[in-house]
ZABAGU-485119 format. One record per residue (C-alpha): residue number from 1; residue in three letters; x, y, z. Coordinates in Angstrom, 2 decimals. Example, Ala and Ser with C-alpha at 12.3 -4.5 7.8 and 13.67 -1.06 7.14 Angstrom:
! residues 2
+-----+------+---------+---------+---------+
: seq : type :    east :   north :      up :
+-----+------+---------+---------+---------+
:   1 :  ALA :   12.30 :   -4.50 :    7.80 :
:   2 :  SER :   13.67 :   -1.06 :    7.14 :
+-----+------+---------+---------+---------+
This chain:
! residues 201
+-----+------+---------+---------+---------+
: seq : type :    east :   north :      up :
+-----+------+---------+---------+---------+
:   1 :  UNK :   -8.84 :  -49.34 :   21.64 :
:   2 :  UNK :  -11.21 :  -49.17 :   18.72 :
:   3 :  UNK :  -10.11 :  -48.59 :   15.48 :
:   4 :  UNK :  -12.18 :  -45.26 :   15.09 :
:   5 :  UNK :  -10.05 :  -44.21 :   18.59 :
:   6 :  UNK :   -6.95 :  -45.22 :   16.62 :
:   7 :  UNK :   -7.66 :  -43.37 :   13.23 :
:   8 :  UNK :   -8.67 :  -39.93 :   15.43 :
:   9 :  UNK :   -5.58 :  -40.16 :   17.32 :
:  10 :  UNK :   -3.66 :  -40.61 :   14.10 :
:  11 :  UNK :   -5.47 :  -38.02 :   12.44 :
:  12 :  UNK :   -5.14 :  -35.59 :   15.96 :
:  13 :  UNK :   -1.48 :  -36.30 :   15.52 :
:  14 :  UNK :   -1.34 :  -34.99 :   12.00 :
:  15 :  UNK :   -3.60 :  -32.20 :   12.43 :
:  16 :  UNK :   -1.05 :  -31.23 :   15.80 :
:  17 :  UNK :    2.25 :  -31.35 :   13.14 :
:  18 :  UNK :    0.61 :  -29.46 :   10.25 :
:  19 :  UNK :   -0.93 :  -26.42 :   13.52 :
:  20 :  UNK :    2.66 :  -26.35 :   14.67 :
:  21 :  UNK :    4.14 :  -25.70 :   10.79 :
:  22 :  UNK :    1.54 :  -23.55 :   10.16 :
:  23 :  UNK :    2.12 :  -21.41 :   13.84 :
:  24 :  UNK :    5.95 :  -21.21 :   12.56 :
:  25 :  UNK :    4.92 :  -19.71 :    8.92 :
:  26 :  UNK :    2.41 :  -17.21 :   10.80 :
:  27 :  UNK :    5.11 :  -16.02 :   13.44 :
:  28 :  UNK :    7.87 :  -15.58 :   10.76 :
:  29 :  UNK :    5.56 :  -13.09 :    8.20 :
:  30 :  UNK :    6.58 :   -9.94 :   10.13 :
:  31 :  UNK :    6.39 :   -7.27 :    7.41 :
:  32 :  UNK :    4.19 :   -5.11 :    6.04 :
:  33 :  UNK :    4.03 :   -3.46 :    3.04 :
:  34 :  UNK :    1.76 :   -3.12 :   -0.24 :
:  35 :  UNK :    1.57 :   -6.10 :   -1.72 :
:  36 :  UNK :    1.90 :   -6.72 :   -5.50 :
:  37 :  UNK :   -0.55 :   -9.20 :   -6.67 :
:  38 :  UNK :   -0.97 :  -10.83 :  -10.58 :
:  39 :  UNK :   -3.69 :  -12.91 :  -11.64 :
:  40 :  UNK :   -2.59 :  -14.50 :  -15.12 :
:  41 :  UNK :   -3.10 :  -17.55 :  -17.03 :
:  42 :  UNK :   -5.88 :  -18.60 :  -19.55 :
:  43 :  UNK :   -8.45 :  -19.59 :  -17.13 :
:  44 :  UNK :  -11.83 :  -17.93 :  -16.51 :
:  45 :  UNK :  -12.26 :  -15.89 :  -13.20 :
:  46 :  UNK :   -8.72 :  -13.54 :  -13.03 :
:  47 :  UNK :  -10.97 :  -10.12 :  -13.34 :
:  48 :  UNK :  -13.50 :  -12.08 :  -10.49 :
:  49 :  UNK :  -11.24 :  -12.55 :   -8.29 :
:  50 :  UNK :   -9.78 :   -9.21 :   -8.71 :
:  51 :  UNK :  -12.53 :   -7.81 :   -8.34 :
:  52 :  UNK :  -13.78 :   -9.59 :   -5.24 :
:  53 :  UNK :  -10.36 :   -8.56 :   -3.48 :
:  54 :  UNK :  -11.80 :   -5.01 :   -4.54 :
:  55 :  UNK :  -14.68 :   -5.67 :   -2.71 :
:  56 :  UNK :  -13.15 :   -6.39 :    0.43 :
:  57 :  UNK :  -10.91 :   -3.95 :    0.75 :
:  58 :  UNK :  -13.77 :   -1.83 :    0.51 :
:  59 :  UNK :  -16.02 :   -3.99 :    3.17 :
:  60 :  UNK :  -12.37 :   -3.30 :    5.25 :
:  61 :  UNK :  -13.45 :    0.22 :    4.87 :
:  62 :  UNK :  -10.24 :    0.59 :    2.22 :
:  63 :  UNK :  -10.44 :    3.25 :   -0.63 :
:  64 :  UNK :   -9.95 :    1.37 :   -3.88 :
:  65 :  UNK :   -9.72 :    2.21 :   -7.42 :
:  66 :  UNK :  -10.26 :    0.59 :  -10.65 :
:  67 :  UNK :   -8.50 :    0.75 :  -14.19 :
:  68 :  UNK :   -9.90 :   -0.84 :  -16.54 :
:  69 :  UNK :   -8.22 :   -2.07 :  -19.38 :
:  70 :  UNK :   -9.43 :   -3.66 :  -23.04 :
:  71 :  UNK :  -13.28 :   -3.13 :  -21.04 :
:  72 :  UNK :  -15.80 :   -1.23 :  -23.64 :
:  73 :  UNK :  -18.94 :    0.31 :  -22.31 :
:  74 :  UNK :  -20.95 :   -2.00 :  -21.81 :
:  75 :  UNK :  -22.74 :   -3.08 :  -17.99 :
:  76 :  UNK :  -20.35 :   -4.34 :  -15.85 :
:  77 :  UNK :  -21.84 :   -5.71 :  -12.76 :
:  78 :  UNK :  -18.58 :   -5.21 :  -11.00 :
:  79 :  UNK :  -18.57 :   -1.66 :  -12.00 :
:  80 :  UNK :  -22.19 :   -1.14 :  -10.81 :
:  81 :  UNK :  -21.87 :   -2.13 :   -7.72 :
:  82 :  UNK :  -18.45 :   -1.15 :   -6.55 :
:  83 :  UNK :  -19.27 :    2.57 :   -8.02 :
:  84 :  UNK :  -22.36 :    2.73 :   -5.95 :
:  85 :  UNK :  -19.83 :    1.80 :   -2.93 :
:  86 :  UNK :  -17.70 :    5.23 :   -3.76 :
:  87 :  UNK :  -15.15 :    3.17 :   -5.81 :
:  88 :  UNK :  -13.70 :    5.80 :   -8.51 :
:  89 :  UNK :  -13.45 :    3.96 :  -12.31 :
:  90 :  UNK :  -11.28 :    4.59 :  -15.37 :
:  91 :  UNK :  -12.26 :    2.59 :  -18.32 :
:  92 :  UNK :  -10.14 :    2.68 :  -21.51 :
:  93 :  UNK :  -13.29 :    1.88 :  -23.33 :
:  94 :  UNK :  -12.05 :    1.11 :  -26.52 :
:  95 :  UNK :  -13.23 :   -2.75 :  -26.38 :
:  96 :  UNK :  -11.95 :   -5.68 :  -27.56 :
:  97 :  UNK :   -8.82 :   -5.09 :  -29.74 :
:  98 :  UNK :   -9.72 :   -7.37 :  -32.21 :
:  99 :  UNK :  -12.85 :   -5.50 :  -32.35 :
: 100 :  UNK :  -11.46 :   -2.57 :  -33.33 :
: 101 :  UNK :   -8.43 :   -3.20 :  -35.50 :
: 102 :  UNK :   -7.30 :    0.11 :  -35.06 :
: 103 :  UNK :   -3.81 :    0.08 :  -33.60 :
: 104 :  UNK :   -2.83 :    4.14 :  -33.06 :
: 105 :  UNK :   -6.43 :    4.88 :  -31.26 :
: 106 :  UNK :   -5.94 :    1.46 :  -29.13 :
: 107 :  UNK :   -2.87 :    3.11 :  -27.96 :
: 108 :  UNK :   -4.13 :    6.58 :  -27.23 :
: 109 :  UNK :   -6.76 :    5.10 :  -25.20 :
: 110 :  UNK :   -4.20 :    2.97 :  -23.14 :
: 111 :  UNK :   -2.16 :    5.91 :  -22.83 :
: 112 :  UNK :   -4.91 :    8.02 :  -21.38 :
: 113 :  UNK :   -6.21 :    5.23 :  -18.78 :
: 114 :  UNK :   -2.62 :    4.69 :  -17.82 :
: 115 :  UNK :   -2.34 :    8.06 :  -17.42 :
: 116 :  UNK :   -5.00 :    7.90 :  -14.26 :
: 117 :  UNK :   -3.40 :    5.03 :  -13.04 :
: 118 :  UNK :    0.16 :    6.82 :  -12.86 :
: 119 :  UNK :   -1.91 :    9.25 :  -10.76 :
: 120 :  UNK :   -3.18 :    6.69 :   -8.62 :
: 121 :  UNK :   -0.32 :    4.86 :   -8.28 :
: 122 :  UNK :    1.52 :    8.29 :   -6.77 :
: 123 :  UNK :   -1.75 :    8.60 :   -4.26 :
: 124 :  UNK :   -1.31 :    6.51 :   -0.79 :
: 125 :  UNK :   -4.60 :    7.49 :   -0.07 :
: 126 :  UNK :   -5.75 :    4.87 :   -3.13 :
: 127 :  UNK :   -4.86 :    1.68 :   -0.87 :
: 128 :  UNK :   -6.13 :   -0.53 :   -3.26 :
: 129 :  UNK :   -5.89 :   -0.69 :   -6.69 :
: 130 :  UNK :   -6.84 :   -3.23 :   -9.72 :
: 131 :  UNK :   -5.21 :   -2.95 :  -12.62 :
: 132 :  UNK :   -7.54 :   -4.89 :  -14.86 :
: 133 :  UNK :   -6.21 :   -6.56 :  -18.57 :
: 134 :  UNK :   -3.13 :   -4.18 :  -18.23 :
: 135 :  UNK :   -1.11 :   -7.38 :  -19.30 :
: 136 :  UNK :   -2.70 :   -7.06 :  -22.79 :
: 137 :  UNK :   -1.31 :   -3.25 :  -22.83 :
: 138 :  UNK :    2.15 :   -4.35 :  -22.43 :
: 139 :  UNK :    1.33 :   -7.62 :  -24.53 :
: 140 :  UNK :    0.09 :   -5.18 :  -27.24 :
: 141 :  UNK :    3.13 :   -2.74 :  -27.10 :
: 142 :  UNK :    0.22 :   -0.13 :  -25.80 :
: 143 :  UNK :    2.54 :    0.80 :  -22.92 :
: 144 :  UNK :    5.87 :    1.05 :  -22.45 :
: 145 :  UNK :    6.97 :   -1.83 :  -20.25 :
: 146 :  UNK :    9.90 :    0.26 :  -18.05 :
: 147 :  UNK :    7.11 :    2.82 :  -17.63 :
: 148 :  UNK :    5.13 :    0.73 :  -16.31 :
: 149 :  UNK :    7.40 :   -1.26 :  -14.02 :
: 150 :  UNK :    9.05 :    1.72 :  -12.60 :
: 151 :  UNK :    5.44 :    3.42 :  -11.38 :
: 152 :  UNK :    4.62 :    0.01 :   -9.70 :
: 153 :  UNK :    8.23 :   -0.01 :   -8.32 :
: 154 :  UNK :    7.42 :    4.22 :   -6.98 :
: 155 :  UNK :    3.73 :    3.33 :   -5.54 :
: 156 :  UNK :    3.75 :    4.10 :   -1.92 :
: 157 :  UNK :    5.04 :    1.56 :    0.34 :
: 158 :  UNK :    1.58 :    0.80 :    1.95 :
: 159 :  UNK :   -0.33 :    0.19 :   -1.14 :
: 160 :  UNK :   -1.80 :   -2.93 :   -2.81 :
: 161 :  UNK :   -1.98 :   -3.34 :   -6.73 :
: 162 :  UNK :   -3.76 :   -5.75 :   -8.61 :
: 163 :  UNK :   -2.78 :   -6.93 :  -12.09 :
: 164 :  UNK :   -4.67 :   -9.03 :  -14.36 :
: 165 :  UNK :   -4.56 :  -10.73 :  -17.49 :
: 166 :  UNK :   -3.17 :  -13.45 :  -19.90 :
: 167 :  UNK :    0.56 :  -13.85 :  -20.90 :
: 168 :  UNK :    1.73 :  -11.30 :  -17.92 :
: 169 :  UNK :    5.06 :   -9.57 :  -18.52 :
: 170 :  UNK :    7.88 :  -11.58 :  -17.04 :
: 171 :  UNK :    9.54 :   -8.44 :  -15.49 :
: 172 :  UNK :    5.99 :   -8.33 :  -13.79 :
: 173 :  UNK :    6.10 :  -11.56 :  -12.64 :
: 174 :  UNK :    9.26 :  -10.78 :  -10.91 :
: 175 :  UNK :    8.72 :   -7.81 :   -9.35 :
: 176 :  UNK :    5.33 :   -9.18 :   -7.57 :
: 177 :  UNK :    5.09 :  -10.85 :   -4.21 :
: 178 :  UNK :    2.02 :  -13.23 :   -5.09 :
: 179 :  UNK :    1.37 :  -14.31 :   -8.61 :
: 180 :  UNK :   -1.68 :  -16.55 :   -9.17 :
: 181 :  UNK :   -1.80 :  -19.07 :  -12.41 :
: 182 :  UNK :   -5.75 :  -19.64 :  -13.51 :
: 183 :  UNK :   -5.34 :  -22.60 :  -15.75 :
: 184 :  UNK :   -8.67 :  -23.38 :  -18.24 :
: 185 :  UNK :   -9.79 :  -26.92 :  -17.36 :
: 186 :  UNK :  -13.37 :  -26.51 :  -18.93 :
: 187 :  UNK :  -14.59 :  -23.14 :  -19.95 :
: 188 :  UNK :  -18.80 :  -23.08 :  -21.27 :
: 189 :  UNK :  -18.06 :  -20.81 :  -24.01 :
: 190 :  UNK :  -16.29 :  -23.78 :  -25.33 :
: 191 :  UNK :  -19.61 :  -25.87 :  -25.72 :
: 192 :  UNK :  -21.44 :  -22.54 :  -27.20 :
: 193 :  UNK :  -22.42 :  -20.93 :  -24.43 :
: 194 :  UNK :  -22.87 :  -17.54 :  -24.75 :
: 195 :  UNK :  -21.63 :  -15.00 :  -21.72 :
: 196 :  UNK :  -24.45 :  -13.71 :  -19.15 :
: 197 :  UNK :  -24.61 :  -10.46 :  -17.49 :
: 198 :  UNK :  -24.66 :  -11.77 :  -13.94 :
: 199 :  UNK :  -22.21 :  -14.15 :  -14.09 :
: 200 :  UNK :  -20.31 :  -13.21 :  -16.98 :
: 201 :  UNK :  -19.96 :   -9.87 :  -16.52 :
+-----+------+---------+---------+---------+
């Protein structure tokens, strides 16, 4: 026997043991039910990939919602697009905090977006929602963390949330199922590259 014959058989073999782990894992995830996702750490791409589970849901044929948090006004390609797609948006608005420096109408406008996502979180026809920067709300002391916990505990049993964001609240991290670290190995902004609307935002 060659020695390519031997290193496909070897490889066949370990390919056979990883299906057959695999097959076990796939016949053992029984349940359904809404599924709690956060996407934290200080890596680029949290919102993206939010966003892009967005997207499918909606390609799935899924009614989604949005909340954005932190976001200003400006163009969000995200927004654009998913809008166009019937995707309802709530956009605190404000911008960046350190923008505005103005603690008591940072918190008003986190109160009122919250305030839509309460609403959305109570709707099981919403059957996926993002939840976009709301770890800077609780980061902030913009929300109330129990307030927020409790509505994500009360959602209905079938729907997905989203939560984004640095420095996510630990009692967050333990109540979701899946919790995603984006780590920053390079980032361009770093070497003075500005952010572009079409990859950007």
């Amino acid at each position: 026997m060659t020695e390519q014959y031997k290193n496909n058989d070897r490889h066949q073999a370990r390919q056979q043991k990883l299906k057959q782990a695999v097959d076990a894992r796939v016949e053992r995830a029984t349940a359904e039910k809404g599924v709690l996702l956060v996407l934290t750490g200080n890596g680029k791409g949290k919102s993206t990939a939010g966003f892009g589970t967005i997207a499918r849901a909606v390609g799935h044929g899924k009614q989604a919602a949005v909340v954005q948090f932190i976001k200003g006004n400006w163009v969000c390609g995200e927004r654009r697009l998913l809008e166009s797609a019937g995707v309802p948006f709530e956009v605190m608005a404000t911008g960046f905090t350190w923008d505005t420096q103005d603690r008591a109408s940072d918190t008003a406008a986190a109160e009122k977006a919250w305030a839509v996502a309460e609403k959305w979180l109570q709707d099981p026809g919403i059957e996926v929602l993002l939840l976009d920067e709301l770890t800077y709300m609780l980061s902030f002391h913009y929300l109330d963390v129990q307030r927020v916990v409790t509505a994500l505990q009360q959602r209905p049993p079938m729907q997905h949330v989203i939560v984004t964001g640095r420095n996510c609240h630990r009692q967050l991290l333990e109540l979701a199922d899946t919790v995603s670290e984006i780590n920053n190995v390079k980032h361009a902004f770093d070497s003075g590259i500005k952010a572009q609307p079409g990859f950007d935002y």
